[in-house]
C-alpha positions in Angstrom: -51.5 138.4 -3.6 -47.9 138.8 -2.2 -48.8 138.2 1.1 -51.9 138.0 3.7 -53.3 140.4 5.9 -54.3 137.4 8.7 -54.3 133.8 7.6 -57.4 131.3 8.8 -57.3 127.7 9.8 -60.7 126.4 9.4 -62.1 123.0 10.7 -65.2 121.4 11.5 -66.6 118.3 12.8 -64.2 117.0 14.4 -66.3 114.7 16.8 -63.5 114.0 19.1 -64.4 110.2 21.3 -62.5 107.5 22.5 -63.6 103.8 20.9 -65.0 101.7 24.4 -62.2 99.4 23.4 -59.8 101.8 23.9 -57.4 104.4 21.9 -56.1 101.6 19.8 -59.1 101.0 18.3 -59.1 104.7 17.1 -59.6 104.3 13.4 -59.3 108.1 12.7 -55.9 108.7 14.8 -54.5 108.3 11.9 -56.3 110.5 9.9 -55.6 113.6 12.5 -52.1 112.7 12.5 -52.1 113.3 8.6 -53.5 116.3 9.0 -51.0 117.2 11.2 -48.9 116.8 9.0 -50.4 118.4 6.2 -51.2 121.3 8.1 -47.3 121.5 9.2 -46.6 121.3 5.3 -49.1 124.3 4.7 -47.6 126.4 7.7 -44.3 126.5 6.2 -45.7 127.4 2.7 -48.2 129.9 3.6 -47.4 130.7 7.3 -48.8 130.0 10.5 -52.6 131.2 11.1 -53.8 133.9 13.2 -56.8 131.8 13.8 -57.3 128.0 14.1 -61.8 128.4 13.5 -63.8 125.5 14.6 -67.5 125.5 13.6 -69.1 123.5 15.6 -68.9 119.3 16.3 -65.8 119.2 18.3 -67.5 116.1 20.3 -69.4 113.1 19.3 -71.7 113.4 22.0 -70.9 116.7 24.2 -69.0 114.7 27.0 -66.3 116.0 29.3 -63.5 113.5 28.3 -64.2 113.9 24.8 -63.8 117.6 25.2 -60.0 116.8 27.0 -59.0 114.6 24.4 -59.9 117.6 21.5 -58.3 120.2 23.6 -55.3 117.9 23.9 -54.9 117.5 20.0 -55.7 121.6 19.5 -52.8 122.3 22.0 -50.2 119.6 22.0 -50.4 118.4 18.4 -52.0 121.1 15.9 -50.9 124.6 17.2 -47.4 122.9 17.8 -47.4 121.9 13.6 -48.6 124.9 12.9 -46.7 127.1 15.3 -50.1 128.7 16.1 -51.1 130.2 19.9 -52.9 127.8 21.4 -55.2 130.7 22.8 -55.9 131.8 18.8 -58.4 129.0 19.0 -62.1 129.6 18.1 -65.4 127.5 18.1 -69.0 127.5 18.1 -71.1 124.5 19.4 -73.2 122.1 16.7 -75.3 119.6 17.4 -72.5 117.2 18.9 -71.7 119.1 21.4 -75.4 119.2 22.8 -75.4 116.3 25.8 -78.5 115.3 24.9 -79.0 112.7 28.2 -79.4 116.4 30.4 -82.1 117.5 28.2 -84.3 113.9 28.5 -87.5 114.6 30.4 -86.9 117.7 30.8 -90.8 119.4 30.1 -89.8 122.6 29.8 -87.3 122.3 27.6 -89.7 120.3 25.4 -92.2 122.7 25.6 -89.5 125.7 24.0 -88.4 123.0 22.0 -91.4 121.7 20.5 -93.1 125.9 20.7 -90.3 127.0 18.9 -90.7 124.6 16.1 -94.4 124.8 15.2 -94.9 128.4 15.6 -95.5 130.9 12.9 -91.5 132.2 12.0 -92.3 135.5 12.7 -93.0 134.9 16.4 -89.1 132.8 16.7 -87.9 135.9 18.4 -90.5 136.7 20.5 -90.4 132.9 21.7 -86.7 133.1 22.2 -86.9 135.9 24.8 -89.5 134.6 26.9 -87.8 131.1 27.3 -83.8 132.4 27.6 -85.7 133.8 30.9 -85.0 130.8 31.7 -82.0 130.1 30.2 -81.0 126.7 31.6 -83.3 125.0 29.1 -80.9 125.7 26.5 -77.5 126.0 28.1 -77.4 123.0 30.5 -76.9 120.6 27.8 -74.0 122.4 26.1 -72.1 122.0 30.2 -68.9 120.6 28.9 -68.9 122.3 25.8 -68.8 125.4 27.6 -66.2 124.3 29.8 -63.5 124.0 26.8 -64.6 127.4 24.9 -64.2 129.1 28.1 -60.5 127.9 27.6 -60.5 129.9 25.1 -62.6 132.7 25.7 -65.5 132.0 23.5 -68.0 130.5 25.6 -71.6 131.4 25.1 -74.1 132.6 27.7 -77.6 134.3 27.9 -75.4 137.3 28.9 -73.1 136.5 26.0 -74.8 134.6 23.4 -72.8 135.8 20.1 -68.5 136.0 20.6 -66.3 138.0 18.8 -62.3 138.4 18.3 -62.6 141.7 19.1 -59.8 144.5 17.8 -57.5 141.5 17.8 -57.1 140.7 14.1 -55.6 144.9 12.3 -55.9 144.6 8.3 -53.4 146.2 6.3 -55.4 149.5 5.3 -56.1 150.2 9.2 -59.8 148.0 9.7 -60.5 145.1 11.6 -61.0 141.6 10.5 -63.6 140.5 13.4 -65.1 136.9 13.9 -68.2 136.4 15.4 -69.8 132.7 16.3 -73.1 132.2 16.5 -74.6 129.3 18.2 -77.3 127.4 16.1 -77.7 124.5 18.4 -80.3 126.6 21.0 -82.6 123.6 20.1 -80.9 120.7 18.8 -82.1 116.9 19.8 -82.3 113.6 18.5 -85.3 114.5 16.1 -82.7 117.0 14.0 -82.4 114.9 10.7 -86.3 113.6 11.5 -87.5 117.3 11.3 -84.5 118.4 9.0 -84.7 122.9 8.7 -86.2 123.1 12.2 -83.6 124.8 14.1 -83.5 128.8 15.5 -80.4 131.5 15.9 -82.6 134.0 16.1 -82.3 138.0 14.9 -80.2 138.6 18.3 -77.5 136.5 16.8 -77.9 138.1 13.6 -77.5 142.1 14.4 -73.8 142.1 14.3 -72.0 145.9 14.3 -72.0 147.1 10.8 -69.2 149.6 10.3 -66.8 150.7 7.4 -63.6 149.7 10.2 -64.6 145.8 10.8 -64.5 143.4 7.9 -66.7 140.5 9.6 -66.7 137.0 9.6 -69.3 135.0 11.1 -68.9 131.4 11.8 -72.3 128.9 12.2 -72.7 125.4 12.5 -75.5 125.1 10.7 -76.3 126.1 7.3 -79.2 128.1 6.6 -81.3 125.7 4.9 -81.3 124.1 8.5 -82.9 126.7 10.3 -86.8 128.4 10.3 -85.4 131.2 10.6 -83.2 131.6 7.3 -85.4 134.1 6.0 -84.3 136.2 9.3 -80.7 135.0 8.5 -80.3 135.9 5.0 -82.3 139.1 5.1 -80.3 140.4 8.6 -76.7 138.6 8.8 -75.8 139.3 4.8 -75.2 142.5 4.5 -73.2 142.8 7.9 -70.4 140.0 6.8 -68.4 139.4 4.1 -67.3 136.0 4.7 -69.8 133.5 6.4 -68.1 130.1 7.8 -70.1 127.1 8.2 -70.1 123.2 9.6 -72.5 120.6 9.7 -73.2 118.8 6.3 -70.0 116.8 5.9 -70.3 118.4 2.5 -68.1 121.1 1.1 -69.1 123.7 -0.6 -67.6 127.4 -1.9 -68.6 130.1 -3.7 -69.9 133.5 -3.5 -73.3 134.5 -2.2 -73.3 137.8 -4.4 -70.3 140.4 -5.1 -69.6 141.0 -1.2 -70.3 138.0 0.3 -68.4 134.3 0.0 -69.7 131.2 1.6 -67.3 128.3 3.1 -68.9 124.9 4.4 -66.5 123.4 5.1 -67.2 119.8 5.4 -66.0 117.5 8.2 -62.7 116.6 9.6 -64.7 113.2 10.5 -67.1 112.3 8.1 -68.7 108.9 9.1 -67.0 106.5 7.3 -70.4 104.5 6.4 -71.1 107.8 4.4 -71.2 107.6 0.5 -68.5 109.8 -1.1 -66.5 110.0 2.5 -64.1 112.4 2.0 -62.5 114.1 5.6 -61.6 118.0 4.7 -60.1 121.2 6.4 -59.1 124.9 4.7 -56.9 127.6 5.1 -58.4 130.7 4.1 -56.3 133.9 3.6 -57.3 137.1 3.3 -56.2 140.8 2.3 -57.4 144.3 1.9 -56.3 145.7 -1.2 -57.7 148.6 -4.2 -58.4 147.3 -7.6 -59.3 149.9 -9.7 -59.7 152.4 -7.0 -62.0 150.5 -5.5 -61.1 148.9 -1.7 -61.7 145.2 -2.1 -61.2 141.9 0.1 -58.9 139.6 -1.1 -59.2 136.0 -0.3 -57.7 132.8 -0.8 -59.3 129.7 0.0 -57.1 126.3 0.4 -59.3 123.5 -0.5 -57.8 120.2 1.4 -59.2 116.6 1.3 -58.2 112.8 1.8 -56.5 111.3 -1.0 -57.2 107.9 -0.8 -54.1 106.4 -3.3 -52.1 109.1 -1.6 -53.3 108.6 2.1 -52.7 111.9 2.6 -54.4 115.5 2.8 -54.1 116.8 -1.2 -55.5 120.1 -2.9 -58.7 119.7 -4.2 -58.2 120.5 -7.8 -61.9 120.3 -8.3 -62.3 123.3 -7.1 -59.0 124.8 -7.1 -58.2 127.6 -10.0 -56.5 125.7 -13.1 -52.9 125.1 -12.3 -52.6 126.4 -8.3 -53.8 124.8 -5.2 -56.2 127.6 -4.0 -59.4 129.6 -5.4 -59.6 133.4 -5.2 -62.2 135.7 -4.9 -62.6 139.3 -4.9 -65.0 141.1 -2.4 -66.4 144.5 -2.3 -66.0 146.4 0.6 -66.8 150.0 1.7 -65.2 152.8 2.3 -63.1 153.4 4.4 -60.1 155.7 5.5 -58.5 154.8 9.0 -58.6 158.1 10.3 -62.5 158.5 9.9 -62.6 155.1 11.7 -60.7 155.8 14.2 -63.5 155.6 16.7 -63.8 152.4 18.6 -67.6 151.5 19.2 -68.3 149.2 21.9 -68.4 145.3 21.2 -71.4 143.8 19.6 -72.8 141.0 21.9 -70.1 141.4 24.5 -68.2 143.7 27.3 -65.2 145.5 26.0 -62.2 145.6 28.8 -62.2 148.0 31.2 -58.8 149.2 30.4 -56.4 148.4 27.9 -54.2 145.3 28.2 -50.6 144.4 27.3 -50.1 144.8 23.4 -50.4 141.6 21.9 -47.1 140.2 20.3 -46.7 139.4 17.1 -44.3 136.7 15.5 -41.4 138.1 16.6 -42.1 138.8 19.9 -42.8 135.6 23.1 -42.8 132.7 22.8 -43.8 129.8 24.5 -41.5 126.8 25.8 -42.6 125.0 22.4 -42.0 127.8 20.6 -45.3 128.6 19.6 -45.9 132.8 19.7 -47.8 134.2 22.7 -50.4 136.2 20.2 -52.7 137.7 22.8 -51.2 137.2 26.8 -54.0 138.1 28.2 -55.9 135.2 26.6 -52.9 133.0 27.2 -53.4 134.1 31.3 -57.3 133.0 31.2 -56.6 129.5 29.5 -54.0 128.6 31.7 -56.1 129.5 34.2 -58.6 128.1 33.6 -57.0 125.5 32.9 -56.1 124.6 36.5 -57.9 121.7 38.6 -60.8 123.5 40.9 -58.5 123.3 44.2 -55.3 124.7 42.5 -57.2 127.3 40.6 -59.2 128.5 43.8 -55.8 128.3 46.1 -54.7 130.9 43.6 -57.5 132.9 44.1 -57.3 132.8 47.5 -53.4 133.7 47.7 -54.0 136.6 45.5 -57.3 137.4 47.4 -59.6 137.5 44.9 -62.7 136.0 46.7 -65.4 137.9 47.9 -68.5 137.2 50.4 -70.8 137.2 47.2 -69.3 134.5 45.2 -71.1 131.8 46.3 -74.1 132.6 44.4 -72.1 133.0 40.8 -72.0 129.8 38.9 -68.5 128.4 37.9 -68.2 130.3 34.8 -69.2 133.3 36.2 -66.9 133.2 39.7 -64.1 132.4 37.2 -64.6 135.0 34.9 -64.9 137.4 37.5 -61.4 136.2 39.3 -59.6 136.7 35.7 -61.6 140.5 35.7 -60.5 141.4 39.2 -56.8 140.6 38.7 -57.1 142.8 35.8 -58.5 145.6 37.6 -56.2 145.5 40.4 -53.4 145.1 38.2 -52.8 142.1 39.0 -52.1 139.9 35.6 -48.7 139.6 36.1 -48.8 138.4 39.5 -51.6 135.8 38.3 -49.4 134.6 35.4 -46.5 133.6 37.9 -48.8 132.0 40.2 -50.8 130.1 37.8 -47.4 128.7 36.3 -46.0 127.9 39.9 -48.9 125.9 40.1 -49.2 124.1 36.5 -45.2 123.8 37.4 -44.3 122.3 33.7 -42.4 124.7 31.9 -44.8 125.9 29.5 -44.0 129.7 29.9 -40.7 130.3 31.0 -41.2 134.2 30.6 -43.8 136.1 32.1 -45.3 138.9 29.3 -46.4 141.0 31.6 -43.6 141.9 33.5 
């Protein structure tokens, strides 16, 4: 494969935290700052990714600070090695990211909790929708963690509970590579490894658009012997994906499910170090469309990367590497498809599609940042920046640009702020926004504005 279509960056259980003794006492600094490295090696071998994927972990223990000091590393340290967007990045929540002090004596989240895991698995879905009506049992928890993905535009909601990349990521033959994440951590507590394969998704999460002109990929933190519901999983998410991305066991594993499907778990960026056989990993995973015997087919390359101990580095894993390279290949069926008979653009699974089109996104040649890192999608770049803002700056913005109304004191944060970023865009106003925010972050990040 001369080249790839899109190239993946996946990670997974990070567990960002600060030791109580302080940063010093950080024994895995240095490990992240060898991946850094390794990942900067990788960049200039295979290129930089279109995607930096996290599934799931990125905290210890779902705390706000832990969630600064992993956006941090993302932004200042990663995407800079990598020369990735800093708005490319991805994530689902796992079960570190739940805070599980909001959830303590809580009844009626222990009633869902405890319904949801004794009941017959053909009733899960049934259960699901009557609880989500109210949906602060499962979402108040995950607070912070939602706070960061809406950085980065893959938050989840009751009104959004899957994300997806949208018609971001075009494949050589005219198709859509499109990432969905799925949150498996609706239910997650203390009594996880106690009551191990007791956790729901749910078919909701699992209906994702089937069509010839999106190649999916659906990320999960947990595996699907973890769930009840893996029966649901297998029989309902399969067929709609062709590569399925997972967190969680701290164990890698690779291989394909059956001729159209391949499986990545990916195993953990922080492994506890009291675990036998510890061994901190991360992958890049590139893929293409191609014909092989007049057949359309997806091309992928998985690169294996773990701790080498003598080496104290990030190596190839040439366990399950192909005999003499540093990746393994696979071959994936696909169907049909011709661009012009999928020309049509049906509406986003699990999400609103824009109400009008945005700028164009750039691509490698086009802006940059002040770090020189590409501005991939602007319009993403706008809402993390944003968002990114301290409550007074961000809401003196809003103000200057008038986008308050009467009603938006009864919208939570996430909502009042996702409907600011959907007003400026209706009114035109992105370019406008984009100056303003940057007057008020006032550091130099964007020198050019890509809307103007």
């Amino acid at each position: 494969m001369d080249e790839f279509d899109h190239l993946l960056l996946h990670l997974s259980d990070i567990h960002f935290r600060i030791p109580n003794l302080g940063p010093a006492y950080d024994l895995d600094s240095d490990l992240r700052n060898r991946l850094i490295d390794d990942a900067g090696t990788m960049r200039s071998k295979l290129g930089s990714p279109s995607a930096i994927l996290v599934s799931g972990d990125v905290a210890f223990s779902g705390k706000k600070d832990q969630y600064e000091e992993a956006e941090r590393w993302l932004d200042d340290e990663l995407c800079v090695s990598v020369q990735g967007d800093p708005a490319s990045v991805w994530c689902v929540p796992g079960n570190h990211d739940v805070d599980r002090s909001v959830k303590e004596n809580r009844p009626s989240y222990n009633d869902a909790r405890n319904a949801l895991r004794q009941c017959d698995p053909h009733r899960i879905d049934s259960l699901l929708a009557e609880h989500l009506n109210e949906p602060h049992k499962f979402y108040d928890a995950i607070g912070p963690y939602n706070d960061f993905a809406l950085r980065h535009g893959c938050e989840i909601s009751v009104g959004q509970p899957v994300w997806n990349t949208g018609d971001a990521y075009q494949l050589s033959d005219g198709s859509i590579l499109r990432i969905f994440g799925l949150n498996s951590a609706l239910i997650s507590d203390e009594r996880d490894h106690v009551e191990h394969g007791k956790l729901v998704v749910g078919r909701y999460q699992c209906q994702l658009l089937q069509n010839p002109r999106y190649v999916n990929v659906a990320m999960c933190h947990h595996p699907p012997d973890w769930l009840r519901d893996y029966e649901m999983m297998e029989e309902t998410l399969n067929p709609r994906c062709s590569i399925q991305l997972f967190g969680h066991k701290h164990r890698y594993k690779l291989g394909k499910y059956n001729e159209t499907l391949l499986r990545v778990s990916a195993g953990a960026v922080h492994p506890s170090r009291s675990e036998t056989n510890w061994e901190p990993r991360y992958n890049w995973i590139g893929v293409r469309v191609q014909t092989e015997s007049g057949k359309r087919r997806l091309a992928v390359r998985v690169y294996p990367r773990v701790w080498n101990a003598d080496l104290q580095t990030f190596s190839p894993d040439l366990t399950k590497c192909s005999l003499g390279s540093d990746f393994v290949a696979y071959s994936l069926q696909l169907p049909e498809f011709t661009e012009t008979a999928g020309a049509a653009n049906p509406p986003r699974a699990n999400a609103e599609e824009p109400s009008e089109p945005g700028p164009p996104a750039l691509d490698d040649e086009g802006m940059r940042d002040g770090r020189g890192n590409p501005i991939v999608d602007a319009e993403r770049a706008l809402a993390r920046r944003y968002l990114q803002l301290g409550y007074v700056k961000r809401m003196q913005v809003a103000i200057d640009l008038k986008l308050l109304q009467d009603n938006d004191d009864t919208l939570t944060d996430h909502e009042r702020e996702v409907t600011h970023l959907s007003r400026a865009k209706e009114r035109h106003l992105l370019g406008q926004l984009w100056e303003a925010v940057e007057r008020a972050h006032a550091d130099g990040r964007y020198p050019e504005n890509p809307f103007n």
